[in-house]
N, C-alpha and C positions, 0 to 999 in steps of 0.2 A: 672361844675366848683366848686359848694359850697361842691360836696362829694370830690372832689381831696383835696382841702383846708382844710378839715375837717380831712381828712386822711393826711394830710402832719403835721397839729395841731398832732395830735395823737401820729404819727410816730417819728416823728424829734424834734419837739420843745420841747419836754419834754425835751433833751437831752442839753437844750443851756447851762445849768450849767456845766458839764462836759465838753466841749467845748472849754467853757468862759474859766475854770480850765489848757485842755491843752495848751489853742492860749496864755496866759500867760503864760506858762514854754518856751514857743516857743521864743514868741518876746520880753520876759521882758521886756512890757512894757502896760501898759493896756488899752489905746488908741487903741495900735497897735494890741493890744489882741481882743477889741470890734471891730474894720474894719476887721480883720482877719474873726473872726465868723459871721460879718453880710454876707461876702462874700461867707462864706462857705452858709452859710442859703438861700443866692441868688441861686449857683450854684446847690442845691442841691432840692429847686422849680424848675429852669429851668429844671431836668432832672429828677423830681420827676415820670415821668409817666415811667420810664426804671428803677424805684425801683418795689422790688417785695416784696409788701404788705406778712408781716409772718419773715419775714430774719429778720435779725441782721442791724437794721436800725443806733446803736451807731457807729458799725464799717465802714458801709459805708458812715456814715458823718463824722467819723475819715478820710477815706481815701480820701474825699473832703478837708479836713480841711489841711490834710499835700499838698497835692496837689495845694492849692492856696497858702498856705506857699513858697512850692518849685520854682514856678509860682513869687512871690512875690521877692524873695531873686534872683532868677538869673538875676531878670530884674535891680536891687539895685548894682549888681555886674557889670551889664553891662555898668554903669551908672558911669560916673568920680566923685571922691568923692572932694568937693572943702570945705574947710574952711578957716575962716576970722585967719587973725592972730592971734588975739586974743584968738579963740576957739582952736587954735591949741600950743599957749602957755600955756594955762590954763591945757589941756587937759595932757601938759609933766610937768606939776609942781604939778599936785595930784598923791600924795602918799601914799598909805596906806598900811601901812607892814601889813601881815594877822599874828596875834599872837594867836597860839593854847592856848585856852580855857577851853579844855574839849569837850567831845563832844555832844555838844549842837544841836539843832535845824539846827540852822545858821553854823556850821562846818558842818553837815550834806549836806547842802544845797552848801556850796559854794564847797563839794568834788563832788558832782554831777553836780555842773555847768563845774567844770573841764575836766567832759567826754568827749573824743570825743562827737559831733553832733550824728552819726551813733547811736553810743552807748547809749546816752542821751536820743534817739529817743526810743528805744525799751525798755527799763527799765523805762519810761516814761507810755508806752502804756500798758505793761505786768504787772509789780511791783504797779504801780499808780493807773491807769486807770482799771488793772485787764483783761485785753483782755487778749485771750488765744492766744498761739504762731501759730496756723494758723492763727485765726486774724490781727493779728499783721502785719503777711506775708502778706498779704491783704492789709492791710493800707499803710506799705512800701512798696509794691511791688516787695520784695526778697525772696526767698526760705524761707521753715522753719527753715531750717539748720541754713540758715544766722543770722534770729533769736535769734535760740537758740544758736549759739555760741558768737554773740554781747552780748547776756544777760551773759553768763557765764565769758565773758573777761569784761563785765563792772562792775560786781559783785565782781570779782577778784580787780580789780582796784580799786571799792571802800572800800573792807575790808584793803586793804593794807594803800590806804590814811587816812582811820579812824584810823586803827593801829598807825600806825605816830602820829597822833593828839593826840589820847590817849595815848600814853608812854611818849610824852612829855609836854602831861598834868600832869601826873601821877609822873614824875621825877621832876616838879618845884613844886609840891602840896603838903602841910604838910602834910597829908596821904604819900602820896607816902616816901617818909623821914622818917616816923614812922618806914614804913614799911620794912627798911634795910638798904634804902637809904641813905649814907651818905654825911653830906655836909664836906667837904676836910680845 
């Protein structure tokens, strides 16, 4: 029992940082994000003896990690969503228009939160995280194809919404006015 222990320390936990990093892109929210990983961390001793010591130990606690995600979110769906008047007033009277900026960090981030889920998913694991597109296919459990054409169509999608943000950064920016741009 203290070499399994010893070898699951070894194996796994080094890994809780990156983890901690996905289960927060996941559940935005980081409560949500530490119950996420401590679950994967459970599930992932429970079946520690069906790991094979040598493999790629990030990827198969990546594919625990989306897996009790997935596990988590159908059960949330299943489940009647009930709020107080209140939360449900408050909730239709916040408004925040997104006004392009530049492209900052934070435009960066809220044109990726845009993705489709699917897409968020793999550009997450490949671009971020750096799995390679088998891996990937492994953690989500679709072909490589699927993959690599999710990366390609979310890449697509986000150079176009960057695009957007920057030109109409670029068109209200005394730069950009310098630069031909004229005001009418």
């Amino acid at each position: 029992m203290a070499d399994r222990r010893h070898d699951f320390d070894r194996a796994a936990l080094v890994h809780l940082p990156e983890l901690l990093r996905v289960a927060i892109r996941l559940s935005a929210d980081r409560a949500s994000a530490e119950d996420l990983v401590q679950e994967t961390c459970l599930q992932a001793w429970r079946s520690f003896d069906r790991f094979e010591l040598g493999t790629n130990c990030r990827a198969w606690l990546y594919k625990i990690l989306f897996y009790v995600h997935w596990q988590r979110r159908r059960k949330v769906t299943r489940e009647p969503q009930l709020l107080t008047l209140d939360d449900a007033m408050e909730s239709t009277l916040r408004f925040d228009p997104p006004t392009p900026d530049g492209l900052t960090a934070s435009a960066v981030k809220a044109a990726f939160d845009r993705l489709p889920e699917p897409f968020r998913h793999v550009v997450l694991l490949t671009d971020v995280e750096g799995l390679t597109y088998r891996e990937a296919a492994g953690v989500l459990g679709v072909p490589i194809g699927t993959v690599m054409s999710r990366l390609s169509r979310a890449r697509r999608l986000l150079r176009q919404e960057l695009a957007a943000v920057g030109s109409a950064y670029f068109e209200t920016s005394p730069a950009g006015r310098k630069a031909g741009h004229r005001d009418s």
